[in-house]
Every structure is written in C-alpha cells, then in structure tokens.
DRENDO-1510 file (C-alpha; in Angstrom, 1 decimal, always signed):
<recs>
REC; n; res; u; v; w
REC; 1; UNK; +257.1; -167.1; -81.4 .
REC; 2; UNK; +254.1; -165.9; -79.5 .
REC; 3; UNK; +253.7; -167.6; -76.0 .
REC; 4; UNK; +251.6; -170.4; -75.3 .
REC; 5; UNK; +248.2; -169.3; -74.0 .
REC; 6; UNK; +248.1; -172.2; -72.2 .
REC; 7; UNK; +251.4; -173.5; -69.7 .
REC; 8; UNK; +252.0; -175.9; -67.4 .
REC; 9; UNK; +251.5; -175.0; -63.9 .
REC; 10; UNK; +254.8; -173.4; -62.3 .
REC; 11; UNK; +257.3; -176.2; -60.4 .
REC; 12; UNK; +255.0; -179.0; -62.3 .
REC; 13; UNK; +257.4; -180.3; -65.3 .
REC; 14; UNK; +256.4; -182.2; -68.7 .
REC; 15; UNK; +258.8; -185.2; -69.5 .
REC; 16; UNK; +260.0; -185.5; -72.9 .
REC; 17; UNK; +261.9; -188.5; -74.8 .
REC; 18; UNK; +265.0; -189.3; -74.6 .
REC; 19; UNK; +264.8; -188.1; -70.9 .
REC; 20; UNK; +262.0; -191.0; -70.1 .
REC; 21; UNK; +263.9; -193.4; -71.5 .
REC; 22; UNK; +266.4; -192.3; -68.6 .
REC; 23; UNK; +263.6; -192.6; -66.4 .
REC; 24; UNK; +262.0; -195.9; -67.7 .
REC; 25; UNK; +265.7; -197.4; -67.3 .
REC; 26; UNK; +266.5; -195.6; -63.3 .
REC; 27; UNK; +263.5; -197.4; -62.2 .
REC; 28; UNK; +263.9; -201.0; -63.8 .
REC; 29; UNK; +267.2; -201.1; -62.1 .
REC; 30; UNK; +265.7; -200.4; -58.8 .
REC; 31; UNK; +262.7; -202.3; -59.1 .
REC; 32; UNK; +265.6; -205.2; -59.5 .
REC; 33; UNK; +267.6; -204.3; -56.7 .
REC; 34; UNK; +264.1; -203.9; -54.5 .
REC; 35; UNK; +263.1; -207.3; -55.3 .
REC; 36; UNK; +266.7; -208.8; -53.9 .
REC; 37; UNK; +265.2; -207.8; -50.7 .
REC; 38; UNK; +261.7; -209.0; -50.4 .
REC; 39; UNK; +260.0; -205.8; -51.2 .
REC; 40; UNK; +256.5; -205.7; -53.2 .
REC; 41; UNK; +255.3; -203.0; -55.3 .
REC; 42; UNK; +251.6; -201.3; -53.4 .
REC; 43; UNK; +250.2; -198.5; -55.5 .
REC; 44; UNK; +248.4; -195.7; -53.8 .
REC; 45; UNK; +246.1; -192.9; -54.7 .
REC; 46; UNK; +246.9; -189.5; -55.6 .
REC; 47; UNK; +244.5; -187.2; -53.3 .
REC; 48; UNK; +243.8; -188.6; -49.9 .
REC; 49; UNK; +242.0; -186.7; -47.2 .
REC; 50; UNK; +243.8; -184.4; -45.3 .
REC; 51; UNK; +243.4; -185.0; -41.9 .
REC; 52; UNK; +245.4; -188.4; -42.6 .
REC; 53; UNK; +248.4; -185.8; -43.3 .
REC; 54; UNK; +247.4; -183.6; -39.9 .
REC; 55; UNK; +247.7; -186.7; -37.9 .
REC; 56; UNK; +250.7; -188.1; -39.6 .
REC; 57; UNK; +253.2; -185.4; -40.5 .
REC; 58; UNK; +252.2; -183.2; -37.7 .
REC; 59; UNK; +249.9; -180.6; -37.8 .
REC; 60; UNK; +252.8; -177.5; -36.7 .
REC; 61; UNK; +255.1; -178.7; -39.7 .
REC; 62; UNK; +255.7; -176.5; -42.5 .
REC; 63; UNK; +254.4; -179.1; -44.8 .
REC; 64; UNK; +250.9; -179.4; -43.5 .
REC; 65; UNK; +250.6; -175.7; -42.8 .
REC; 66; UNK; +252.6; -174.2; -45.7 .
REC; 67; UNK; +252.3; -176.9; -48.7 .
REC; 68; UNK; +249.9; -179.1; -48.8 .
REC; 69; UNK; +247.8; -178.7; -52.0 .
REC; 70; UNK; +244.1; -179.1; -50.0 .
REC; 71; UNK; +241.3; -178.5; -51.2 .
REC; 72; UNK; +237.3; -179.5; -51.0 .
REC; 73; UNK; +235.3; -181.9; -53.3 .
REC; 74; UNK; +232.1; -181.3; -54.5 .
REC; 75; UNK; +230.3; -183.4; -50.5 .
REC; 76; UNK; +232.7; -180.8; -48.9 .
REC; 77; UNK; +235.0; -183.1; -48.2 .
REC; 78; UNK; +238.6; -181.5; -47.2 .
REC; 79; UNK; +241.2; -183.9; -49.5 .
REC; 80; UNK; +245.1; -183.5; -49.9 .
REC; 81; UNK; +247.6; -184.3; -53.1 .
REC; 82; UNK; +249.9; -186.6; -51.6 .
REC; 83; UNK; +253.2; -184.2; -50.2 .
REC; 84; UNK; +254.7; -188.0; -49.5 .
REC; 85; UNK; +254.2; -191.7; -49.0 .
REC; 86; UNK; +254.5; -192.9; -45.6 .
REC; 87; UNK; +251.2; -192.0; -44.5 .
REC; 88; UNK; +249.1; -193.4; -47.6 .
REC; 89; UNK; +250.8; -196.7; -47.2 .
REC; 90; UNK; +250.0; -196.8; -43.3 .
REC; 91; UNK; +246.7; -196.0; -44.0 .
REC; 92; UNK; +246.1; -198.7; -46.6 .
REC; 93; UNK; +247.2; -201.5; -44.0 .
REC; 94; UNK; +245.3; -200.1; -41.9 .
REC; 95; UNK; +242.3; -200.2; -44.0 .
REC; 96; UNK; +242.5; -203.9; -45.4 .
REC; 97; UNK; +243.9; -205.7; -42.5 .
REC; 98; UNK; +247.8; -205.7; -43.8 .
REC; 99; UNK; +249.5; -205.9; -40.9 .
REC; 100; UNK; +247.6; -208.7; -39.1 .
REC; 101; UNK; +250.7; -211.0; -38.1 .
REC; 102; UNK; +252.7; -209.8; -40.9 .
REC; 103; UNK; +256.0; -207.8; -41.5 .
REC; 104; UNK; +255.5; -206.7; -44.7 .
REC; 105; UNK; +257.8; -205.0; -46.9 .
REC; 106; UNK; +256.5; -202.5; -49.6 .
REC; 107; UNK; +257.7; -200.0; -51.7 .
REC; 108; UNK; +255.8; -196.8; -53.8 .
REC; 109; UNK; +256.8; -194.9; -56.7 .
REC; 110; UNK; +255.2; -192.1; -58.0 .
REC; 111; UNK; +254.2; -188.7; -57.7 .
REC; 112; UNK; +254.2; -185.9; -54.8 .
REC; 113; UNK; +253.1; -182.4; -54.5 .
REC; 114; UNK; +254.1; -179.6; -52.2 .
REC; 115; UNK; +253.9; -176.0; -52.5 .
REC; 116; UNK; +257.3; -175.2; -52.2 .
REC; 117; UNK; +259.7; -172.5; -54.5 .
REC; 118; UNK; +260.9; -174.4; -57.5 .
REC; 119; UNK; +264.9; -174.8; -57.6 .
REC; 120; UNK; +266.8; -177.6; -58.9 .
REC; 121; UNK; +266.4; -180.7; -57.5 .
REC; 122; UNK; +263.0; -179.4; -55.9 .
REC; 123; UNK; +259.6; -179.0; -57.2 .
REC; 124; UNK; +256.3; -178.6; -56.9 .
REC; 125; UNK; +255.1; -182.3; -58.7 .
REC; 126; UNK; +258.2; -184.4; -57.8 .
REC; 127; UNK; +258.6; -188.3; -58.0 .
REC; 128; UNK; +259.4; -190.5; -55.0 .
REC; 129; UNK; +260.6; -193.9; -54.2 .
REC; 130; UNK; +259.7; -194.7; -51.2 .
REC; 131; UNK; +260.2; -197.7; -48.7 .
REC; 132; UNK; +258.9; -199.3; -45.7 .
REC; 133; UNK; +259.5; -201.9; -43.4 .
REC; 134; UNK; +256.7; -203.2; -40.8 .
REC; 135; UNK; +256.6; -205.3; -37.5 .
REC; 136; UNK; +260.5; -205.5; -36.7 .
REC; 137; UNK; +261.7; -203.3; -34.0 .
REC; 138; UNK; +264.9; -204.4; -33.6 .
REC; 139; UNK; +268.0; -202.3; -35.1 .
REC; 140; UNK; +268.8; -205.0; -37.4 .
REC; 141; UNK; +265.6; -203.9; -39.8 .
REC; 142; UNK; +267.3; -200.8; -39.2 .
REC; 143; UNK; +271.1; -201.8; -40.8 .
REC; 144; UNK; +269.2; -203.7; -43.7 .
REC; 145; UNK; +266.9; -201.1; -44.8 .
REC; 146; UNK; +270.0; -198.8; -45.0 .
REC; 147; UNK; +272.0; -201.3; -47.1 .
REC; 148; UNK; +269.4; -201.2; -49.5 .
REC; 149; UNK; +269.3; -197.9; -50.0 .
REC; 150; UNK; +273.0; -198.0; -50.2 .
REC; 151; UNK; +272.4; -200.7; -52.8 .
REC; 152; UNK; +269.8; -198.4; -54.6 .
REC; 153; UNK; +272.4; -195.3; -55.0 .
REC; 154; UNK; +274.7; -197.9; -56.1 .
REC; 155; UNK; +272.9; -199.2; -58.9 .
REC; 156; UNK; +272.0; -195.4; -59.9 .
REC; 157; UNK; +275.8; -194.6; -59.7 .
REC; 158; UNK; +275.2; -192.1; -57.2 .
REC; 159; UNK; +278.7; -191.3; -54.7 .
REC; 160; UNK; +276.7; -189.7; -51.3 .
REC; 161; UNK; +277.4; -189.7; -47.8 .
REC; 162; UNK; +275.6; -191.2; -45.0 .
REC; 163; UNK; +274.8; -189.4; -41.8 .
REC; 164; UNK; +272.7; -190.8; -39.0 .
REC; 165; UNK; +271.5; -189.4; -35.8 .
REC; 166; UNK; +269.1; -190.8; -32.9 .
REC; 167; UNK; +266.1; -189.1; -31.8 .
REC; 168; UNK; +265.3; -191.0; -29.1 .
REC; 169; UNK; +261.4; -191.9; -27.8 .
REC; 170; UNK; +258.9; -189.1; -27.7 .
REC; 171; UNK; +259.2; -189.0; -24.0 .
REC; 172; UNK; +262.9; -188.0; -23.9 .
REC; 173; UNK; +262.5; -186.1; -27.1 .
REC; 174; UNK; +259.8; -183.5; -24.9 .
REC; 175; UNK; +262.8; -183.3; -22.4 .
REC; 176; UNK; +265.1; -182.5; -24.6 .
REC; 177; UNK; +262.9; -180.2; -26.0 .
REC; 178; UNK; +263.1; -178.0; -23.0 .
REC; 179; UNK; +266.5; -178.3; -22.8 .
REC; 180; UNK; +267.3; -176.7; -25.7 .
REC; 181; UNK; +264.3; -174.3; -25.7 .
REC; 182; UNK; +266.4; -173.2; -22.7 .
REC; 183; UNK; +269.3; -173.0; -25.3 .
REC; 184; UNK; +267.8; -171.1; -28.0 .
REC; 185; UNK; +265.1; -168.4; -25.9 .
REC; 186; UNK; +267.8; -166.2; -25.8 .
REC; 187; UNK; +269.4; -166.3; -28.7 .
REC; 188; UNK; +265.9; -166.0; -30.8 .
REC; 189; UNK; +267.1; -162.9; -32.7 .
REC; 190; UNK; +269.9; -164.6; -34.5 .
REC; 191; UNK; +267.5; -166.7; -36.1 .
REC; 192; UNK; +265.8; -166.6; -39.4 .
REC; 193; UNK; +262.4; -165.5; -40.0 .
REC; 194; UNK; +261.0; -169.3; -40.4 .
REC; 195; UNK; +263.1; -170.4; -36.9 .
REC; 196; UNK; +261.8; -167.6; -35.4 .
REC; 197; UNK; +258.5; -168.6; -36.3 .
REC; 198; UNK; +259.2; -172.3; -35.6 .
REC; 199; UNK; +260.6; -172.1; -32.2 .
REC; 200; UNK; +258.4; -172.4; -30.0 .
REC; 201; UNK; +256.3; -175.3; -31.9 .
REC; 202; UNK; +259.0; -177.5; -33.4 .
REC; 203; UNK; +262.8; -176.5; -31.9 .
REC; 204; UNK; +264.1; -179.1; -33.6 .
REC; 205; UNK; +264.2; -177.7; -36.7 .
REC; 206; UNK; +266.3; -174.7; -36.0 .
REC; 207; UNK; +268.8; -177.5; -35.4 .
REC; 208; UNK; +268.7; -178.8; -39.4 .
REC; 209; UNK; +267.9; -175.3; -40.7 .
REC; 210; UNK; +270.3; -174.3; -44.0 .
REC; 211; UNK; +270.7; -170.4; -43.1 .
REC; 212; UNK; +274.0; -169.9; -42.0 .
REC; 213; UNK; +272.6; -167.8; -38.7 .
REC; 214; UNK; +270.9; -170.8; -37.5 .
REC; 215; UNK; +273.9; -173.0; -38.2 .
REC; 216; UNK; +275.7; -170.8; -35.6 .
REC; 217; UNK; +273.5; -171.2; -33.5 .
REC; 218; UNK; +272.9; -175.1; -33.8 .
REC; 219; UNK; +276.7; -175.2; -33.6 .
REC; 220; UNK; +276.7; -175.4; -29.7 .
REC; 221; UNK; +273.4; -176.2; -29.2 .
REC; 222; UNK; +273.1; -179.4; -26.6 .
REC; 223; UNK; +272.7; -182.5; -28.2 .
REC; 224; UNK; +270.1; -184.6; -28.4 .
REC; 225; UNK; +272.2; -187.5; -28.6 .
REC; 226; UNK; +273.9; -187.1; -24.8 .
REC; 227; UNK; +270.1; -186.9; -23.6 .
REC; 228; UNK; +268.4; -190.2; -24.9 .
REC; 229; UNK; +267.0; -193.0; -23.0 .
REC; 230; UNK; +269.0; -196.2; -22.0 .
REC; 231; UNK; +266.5; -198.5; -24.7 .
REC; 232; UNK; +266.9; -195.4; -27.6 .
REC; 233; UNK; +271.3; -195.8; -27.1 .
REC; 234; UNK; +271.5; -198.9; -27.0 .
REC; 235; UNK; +269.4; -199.3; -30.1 .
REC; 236; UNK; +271.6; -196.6; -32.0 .
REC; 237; UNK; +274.8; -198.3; -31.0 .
REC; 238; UNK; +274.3; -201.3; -32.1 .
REC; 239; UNK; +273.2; -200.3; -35.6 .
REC; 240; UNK; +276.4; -198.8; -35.7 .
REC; 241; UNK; +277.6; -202.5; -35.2 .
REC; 242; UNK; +275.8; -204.0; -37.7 .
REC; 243; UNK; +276.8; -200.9; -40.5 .
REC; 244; UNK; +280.1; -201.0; -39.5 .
REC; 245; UNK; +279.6; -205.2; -39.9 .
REC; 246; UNK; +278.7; -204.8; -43.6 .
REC; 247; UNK; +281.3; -201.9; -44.1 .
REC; 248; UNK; +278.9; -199.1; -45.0 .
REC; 249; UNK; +281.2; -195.7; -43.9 .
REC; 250; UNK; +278.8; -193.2; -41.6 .
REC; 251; UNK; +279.1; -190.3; -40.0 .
REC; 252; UNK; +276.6; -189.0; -37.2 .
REC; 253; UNK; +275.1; -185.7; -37.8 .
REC; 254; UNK; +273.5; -184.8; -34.4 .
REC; 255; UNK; +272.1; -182.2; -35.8 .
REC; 256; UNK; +269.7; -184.5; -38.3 .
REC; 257; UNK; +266.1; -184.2; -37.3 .
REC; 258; UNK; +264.0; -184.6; -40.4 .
REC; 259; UNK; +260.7; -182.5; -40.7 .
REC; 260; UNK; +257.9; -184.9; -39.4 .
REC; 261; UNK; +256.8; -185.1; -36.3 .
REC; 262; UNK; +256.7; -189.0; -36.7 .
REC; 263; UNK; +260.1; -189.8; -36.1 .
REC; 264; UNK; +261.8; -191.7; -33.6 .
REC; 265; UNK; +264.6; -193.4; -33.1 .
REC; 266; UNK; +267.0; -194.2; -35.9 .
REC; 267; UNK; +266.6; -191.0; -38.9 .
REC; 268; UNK; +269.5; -191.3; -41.4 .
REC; 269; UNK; +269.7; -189.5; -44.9 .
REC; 270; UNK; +272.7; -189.6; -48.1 .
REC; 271; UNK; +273.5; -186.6; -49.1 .
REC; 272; UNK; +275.3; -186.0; -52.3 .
REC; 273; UNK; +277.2; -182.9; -53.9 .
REC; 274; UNK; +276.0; -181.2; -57.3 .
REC; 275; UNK; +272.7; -179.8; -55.9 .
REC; 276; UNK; +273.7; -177.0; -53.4 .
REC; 277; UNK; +272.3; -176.7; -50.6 .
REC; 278; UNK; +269.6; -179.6; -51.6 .
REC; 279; UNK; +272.2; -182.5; -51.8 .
REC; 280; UNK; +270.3; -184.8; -49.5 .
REC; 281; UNK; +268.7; -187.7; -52.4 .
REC; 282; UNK; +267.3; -190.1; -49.8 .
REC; 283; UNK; +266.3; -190.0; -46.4 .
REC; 284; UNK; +264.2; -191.9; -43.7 .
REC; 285; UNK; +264.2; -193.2; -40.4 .
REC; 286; UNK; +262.1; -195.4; -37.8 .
REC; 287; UNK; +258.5; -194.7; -36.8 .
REC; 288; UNK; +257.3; -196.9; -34.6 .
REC; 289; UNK; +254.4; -195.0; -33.2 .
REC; 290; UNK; +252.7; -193.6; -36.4 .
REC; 291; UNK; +250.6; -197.0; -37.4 .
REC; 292; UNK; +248.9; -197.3; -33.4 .
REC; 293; UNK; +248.9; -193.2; -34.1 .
REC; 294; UNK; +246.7; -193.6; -37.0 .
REC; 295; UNK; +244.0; -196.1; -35.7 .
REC; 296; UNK; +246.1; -199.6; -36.0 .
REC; 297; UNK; +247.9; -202.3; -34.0 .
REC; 298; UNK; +251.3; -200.8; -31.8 .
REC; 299; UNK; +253.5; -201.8; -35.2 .
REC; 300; UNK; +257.1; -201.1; -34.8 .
REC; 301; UNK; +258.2; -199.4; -38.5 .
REC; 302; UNK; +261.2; -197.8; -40.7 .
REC; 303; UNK; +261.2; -196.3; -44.3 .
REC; 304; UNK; +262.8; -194.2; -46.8 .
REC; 305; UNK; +262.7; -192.3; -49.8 .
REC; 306; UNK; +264.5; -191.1; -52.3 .
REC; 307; UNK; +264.0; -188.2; -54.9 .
REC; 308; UNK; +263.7; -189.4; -58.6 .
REC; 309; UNK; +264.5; -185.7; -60.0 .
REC; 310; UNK; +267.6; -185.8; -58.0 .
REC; 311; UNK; +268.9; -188.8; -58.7 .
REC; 312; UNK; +268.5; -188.2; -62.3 .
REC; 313; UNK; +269.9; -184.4; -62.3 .
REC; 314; UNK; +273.2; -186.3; -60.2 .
REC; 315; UNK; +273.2; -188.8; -63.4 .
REC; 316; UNK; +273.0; -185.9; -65.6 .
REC; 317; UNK; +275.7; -184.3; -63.6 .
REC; 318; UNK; +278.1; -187.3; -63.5 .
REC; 319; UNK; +277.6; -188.0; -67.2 .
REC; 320; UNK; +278.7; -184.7; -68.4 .
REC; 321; UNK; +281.7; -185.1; -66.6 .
REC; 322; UNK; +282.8; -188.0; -68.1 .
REC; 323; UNK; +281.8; -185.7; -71.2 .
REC; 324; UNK; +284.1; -183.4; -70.4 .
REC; 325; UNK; +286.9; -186.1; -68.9 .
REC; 326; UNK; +290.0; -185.2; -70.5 .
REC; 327; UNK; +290.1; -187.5; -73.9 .
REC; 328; UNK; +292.8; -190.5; -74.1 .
REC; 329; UNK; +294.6; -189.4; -77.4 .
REC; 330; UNK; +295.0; -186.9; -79.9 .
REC; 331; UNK; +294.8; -188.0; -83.7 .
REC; 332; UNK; +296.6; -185.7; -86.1 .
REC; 333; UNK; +296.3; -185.8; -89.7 .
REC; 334; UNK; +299.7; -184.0; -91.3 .
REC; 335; UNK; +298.0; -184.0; -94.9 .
REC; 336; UNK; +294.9; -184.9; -96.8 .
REC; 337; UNK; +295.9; -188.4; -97.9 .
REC; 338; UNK; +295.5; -189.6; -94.0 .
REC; 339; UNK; +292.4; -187.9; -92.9 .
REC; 340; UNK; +290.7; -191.3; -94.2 .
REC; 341; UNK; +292.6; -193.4; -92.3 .
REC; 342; UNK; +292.9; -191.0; -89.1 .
REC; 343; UNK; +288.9; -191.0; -89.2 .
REC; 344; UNK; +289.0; -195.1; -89.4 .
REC; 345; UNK; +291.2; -195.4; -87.0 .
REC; 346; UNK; +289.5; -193.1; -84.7 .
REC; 347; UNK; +286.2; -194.7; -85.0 .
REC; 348; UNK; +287.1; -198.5; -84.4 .
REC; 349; UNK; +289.3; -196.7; -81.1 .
REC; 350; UNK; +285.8; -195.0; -79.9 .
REC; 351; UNK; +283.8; -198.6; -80.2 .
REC; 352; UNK; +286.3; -200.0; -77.7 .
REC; 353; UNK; +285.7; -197.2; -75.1 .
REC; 354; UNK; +288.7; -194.5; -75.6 .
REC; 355; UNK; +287.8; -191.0; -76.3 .
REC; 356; UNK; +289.5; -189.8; -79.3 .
REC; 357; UNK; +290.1; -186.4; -80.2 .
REC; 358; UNK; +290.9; -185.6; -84.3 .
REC; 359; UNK; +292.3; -183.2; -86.0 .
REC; 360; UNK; +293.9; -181.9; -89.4 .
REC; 361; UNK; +295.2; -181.9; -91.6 .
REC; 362; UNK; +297.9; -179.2; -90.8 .
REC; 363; UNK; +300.8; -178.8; -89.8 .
REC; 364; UNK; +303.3; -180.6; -87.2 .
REC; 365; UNK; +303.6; -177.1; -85.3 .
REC; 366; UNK; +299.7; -176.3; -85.3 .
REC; 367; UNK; +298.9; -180.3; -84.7 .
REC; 368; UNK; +301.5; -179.9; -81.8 .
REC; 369; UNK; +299.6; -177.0; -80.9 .
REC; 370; UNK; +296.3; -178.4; -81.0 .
REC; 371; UNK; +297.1; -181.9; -78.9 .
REC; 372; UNK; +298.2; -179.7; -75.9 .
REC; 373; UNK; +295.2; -177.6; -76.0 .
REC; 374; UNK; +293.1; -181.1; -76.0 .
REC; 375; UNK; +295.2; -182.6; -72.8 .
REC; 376; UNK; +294.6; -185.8; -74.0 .
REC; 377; UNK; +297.0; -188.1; -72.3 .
REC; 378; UNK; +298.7; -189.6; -75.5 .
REC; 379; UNK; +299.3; -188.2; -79.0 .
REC; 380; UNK; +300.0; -189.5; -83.2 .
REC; 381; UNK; +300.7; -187.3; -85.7 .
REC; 382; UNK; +300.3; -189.1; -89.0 .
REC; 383; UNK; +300.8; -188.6; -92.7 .
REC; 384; UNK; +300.8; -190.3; -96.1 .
REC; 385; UNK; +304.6; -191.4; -95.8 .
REC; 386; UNK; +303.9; -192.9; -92.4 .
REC; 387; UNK; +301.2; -194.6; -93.6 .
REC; 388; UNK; +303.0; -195.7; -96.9 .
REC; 389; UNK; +306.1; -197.1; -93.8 .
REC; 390; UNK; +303.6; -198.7; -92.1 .
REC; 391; UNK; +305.2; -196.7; -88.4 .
REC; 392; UNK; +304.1; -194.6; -86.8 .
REC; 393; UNK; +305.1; -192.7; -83.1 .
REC; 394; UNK; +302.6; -192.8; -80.2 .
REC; 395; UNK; +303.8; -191.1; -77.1 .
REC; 396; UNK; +302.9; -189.4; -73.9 .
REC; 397; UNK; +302.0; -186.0; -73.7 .
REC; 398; UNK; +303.1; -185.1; -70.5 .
REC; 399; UNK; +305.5; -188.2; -69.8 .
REC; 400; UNK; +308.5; -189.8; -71.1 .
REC; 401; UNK; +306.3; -193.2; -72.4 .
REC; 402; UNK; +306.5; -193.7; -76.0 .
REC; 403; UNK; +305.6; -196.9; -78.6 .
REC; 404; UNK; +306.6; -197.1; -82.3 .
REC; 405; UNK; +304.9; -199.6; -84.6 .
REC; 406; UNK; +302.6; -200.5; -87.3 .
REC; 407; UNK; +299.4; -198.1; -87.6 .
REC; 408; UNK; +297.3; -200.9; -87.8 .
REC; 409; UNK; +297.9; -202.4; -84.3 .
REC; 410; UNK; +297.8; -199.2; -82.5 .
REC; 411; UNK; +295.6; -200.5; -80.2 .
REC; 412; UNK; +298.3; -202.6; -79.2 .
REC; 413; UNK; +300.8; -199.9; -78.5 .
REC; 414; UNK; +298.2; -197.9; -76.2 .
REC; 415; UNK; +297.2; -201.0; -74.6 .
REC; 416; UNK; +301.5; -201.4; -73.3 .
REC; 417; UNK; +301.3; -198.2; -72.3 .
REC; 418; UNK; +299.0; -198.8; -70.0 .
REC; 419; UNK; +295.1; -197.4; -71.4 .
REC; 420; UNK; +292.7; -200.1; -70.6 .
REC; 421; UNK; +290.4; -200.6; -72.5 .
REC; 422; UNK; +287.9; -202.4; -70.2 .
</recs>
C-alpha cells in the first residue's frame, strides 16, 4: 500500500477505539478518587505566552531552551504549547483573583507538548494529570497530597515506588550549590555531553542524570540533604511522620531534584518498572515561591502530575501478564464424543474467572503431553465412558492433590482443592 501523503506529526499519536474506551474509563476512576479529596476540575488553554514558562520553569532548563514548541502569532506575539501545567494554573489565579483568602485545590487533565525524542512512555503530545494544592504550608498538605496520589495509582492498579528527597529553601540550595560545584569542577570530563553542558547553570541535574557516568559521579557526591536549613529538616521529617502515620512505604532518594527551577522543599516521585529507564509515572513536589514569583500574593503551594501514556502502557503491561499467567487447568478430550461437553464445561469454568486451557481429542499420552506443556496447575482427561460413569479424575499437576467425582460438579472438586474462584 502506498504511504500516506499526509502523517501525523512525529511523537504526536492518533487514539483509536477500543484504546479510548481504556482512556475514557482511567480518567472516570480518577476523577472519582480526585473528588474524595476536595479537588475541582479548572480547564486551561493550550498555547500560553512564553515568557510565563521563562519565569516559571526557569529559563537555563532544558525544557525552556530545548523543547518548548514557541512560536509567534500574527501581533508578533512570542506564545508557547503548554510543556506542563503548574504554571498555566498559577497564572489563572493569578489573573481572576483565585487565591484571595482561599486554599484551593484543583486539578488539570489534558495535553502537553515538548520537543523531546519519542520512546515509550515519552512523547512529543503527551497527556497529564496534574494536581495542586494552594495556601497550606505546612507538611501536612504535604503527606495528603501524596496519599492521593498513592490513591490515584491505586485505583489505576499501578505497583510503584515512592522516593522523596528535600531541597531545602533557595538560600541554602545556592550554598549547596557551591558545594558541590566544588565536587563536580574536577571531575567534569566524566560527564556526559548534556552535564557537561549543564554544569555550570543547573548542578543539580548531573545529580538525577540516567547515564551511567554521571551516576558514578553522583554516587559520592555531597548531599544536599546534610546541608539544609533548620525550618527545611524539620519540615522533611515530619512528613516522614505523617507517611509513616498512614503507612505509605518510602524511601529517600537524595539524589531526586526534578528539572524546574521552582522547586523547594518537599519533591517526591513513584516510579514503576516496565518502562526502562522512564519508570517514573508521577511526580511533584512543593513550590512555595513560584505564585509571589509570577506577580501574586507569597502563596505557600504543592502539586503533582502523572503521565496518562504511562499509566496506560503499565496497564497494558500488567494485563498481558495476567494474559500470559499460567492457566488453572487443562481440559482434555480422549475422543470425539466429549469435545461437546469439554467445550461446555470449559466455558461456564471461564465465566467464573479460571482460565481454561482445551484440548483434543487424542490420546492419553499426547493429552498427557500437551497439559505439561500448558503448566496449568490442575488437569482432566475425559472421554465418552467417563462421561457415560458420570467420574471423572481431577488432579494436580505438579502435586500429590487429587478429587474424583461427578463431571457435573467439577467446580466443586477445584473449589476443595483450593482454586478460588473470587
């Protein structure tokens, strides 16, 4: 077939049934577990102008000079496709008055555009939920907003780790700054080609960087965690409290910096296996100096968000494991006359949750042969004259277990020896 003339635009995907059903049906069940606590949907526009990025993000981050999508309008103008959230919905409290004694709690969903190499899990449109507390400075806003999003990869079915650092107040993040610029100066030539580049304006991202050189190097690199101020450790310890309160398992990651320059304080992100190297599916942290930053009241703040592509491709992931989970029991059919009633069975097993593997007719050696090659955990063989006896033999594969009864209530005999069918 001759190719299109026309094609989407590389890293910028076209969603197709049945896969926006599984879209459609990811973000009903977090728009249910969002409304549990307190958050409100606020919908934002696509293209804003760029110098609100500039000012947000930072402008020596590799987002604002390597992948924003900017361009100029038809007055001139120098306007930005949203690369993420935080900033747009900042902005808009700014702009109508939001935050005027208020703490309000919103969340975005939609999407984001950054000019980055498409891989899995990362491209050049992708889709965000995103989620951010105002007016609460206290750790406590903090613990919650991470239990929701522990509650949000919950609902998605999504196992993933959570790693939290501290990066203190701007003031003793400059002096750690020199600190480790001290560090790292000489050991410039064992780092990439983006560290190298990086060092100077933004250290602290050597310290997340995914090439293994740079991980050596970040290795024994001081921490920025034995150099923050009294307010900034006392704050980090006692959301450890409060997680460890509500039993949500953490490790710290001192090297966890995040890429904006907006950070402070508290940064936390899950990270998840099944993507390589980009197994982090949500991420945040507190910001407590971007709203007085960007023209409005001193507003202490903390968000997240989350990757829609990558939560779905974990989904994907999960659900073809349980695919591929070894099946429950082999049905074998020893003749033609119980093929009917191998297929029955089989069927009304499968609409109570066991997987069911079927086979025949043959004989008992290839049958035999067959349920080993199937590893299901328990195994029939049936034919005409067992069905004519009305007994057959269900037994363990690999055990000793074993039930002999009617055909007809084999559910029964799988359920004593122990298959739940729950």
């Amino acid at each position: 077939m001759a190719k299109p003339t026309l094609t989407a635009v590389r890293g910028m995907n076209d969603i197709f049934p049945p896969e926006t059903i599984a879209w459609q049906q990811l973000e009903q069940s977090f728009r249910s577990v969002l409304s549990r606590y307190g958050c409100a949907e606020i919908r934002l526009p696509i293209v804003e102008q760029s110098a609100l990025f500039a000012r947000a993000i930072g402008d020596v981050t590799d987002i604002v000079q390597k992948e924003m999508y900017t361009f100029a309008d038809r007055n001139g103008d120098s306007l930005t496709l949203r690369p993420e959230g935080t900033a747009g919905v900042v902005r808009a409290l700014i702009e109508h008055g939001g935050l005027r004694g208020q703490t309000p709690r919103l969340y975005y969903l939609g999407p984001m555009f950054r000019h980055e190499r498409p891989q899995r899990g990362r491209y050049r449109q992708f889709h965000q939920l995103g989620v951010e507390f105002f007016g609460i400075a206290s750790a406590s806003a903090d613990a919650e907003i991470i239990a929701l999003s522990a509650r949000l990869l919950a609902a998605a079915g999504i196992p993933a780790q959570l790693q939290l650092n501290s990066l203190g107040t701007p003031e003793s993040r400059a002096s750690y700054r020199e600190i480790l610029l001290q560090y790292l100066r000489p050991q410039a030539e064992k780092l990439c080609g983006d560290c190298q580049e990086r060092l100077e304006r933004n250290p602290l991202r050597v310290l997340d960087c995914k090439v293994e050189s740079c991980q050596l190097v970040a290795k024994d690199a001081p921490q920025l965690l034995q150099h923050l101020d009294p307010e900034s450790a006392a704050h980090f310890s006692l959301l450890q409290e409060l997680l460890q309160g509500m039993g949500i398992a953490y490790v710290i990651n001192p090297r966890l910096v995040r890429g904006l320059d907006y950070y402070h304080r508290t940064v936390f992100e899950w990270v998840a296996e099944g993507l390589g190297s980009q197994g982090t599916v949500l991420a945040g942290g507190r910001y407590d100096g971007l709203v007085e930053q960007l023209g409005g009241p001193e507003t202490p703040a903390i968000g997240f968000a989350l990757g829609m592509e990558r939560i779905l491709a974990l989904r994907a992931l999960a659900q073809l494991a349980e695919a591929d989970a070894v099946p429950a029991l082999f049905l074998g059919a020893l003749d033609d006359a119980a093929l009917t009633a191998v297929f029955r069975q089989a069927e009304g097993l499968r609409a109570n949750g066991l997987s069911v593997v079927v086979a025949g007719p043959g004989s008992v050696k290839s049958l035999l042969k067959q349920a080993q090659r199937s590893a299901a955990r328990y195994q029939v063989l049936v034919g005409a004259a067992d069905l004519a006896a009305g007994d057959v033999l269900l037994k363990e594969q690999e055990g000793q277990g074993e039930w002999r009864g009617p055909w007809d209530e084999l559910h029964r005999g799988l359920t004593a020896l122990g298959v739940d069918f729950t």
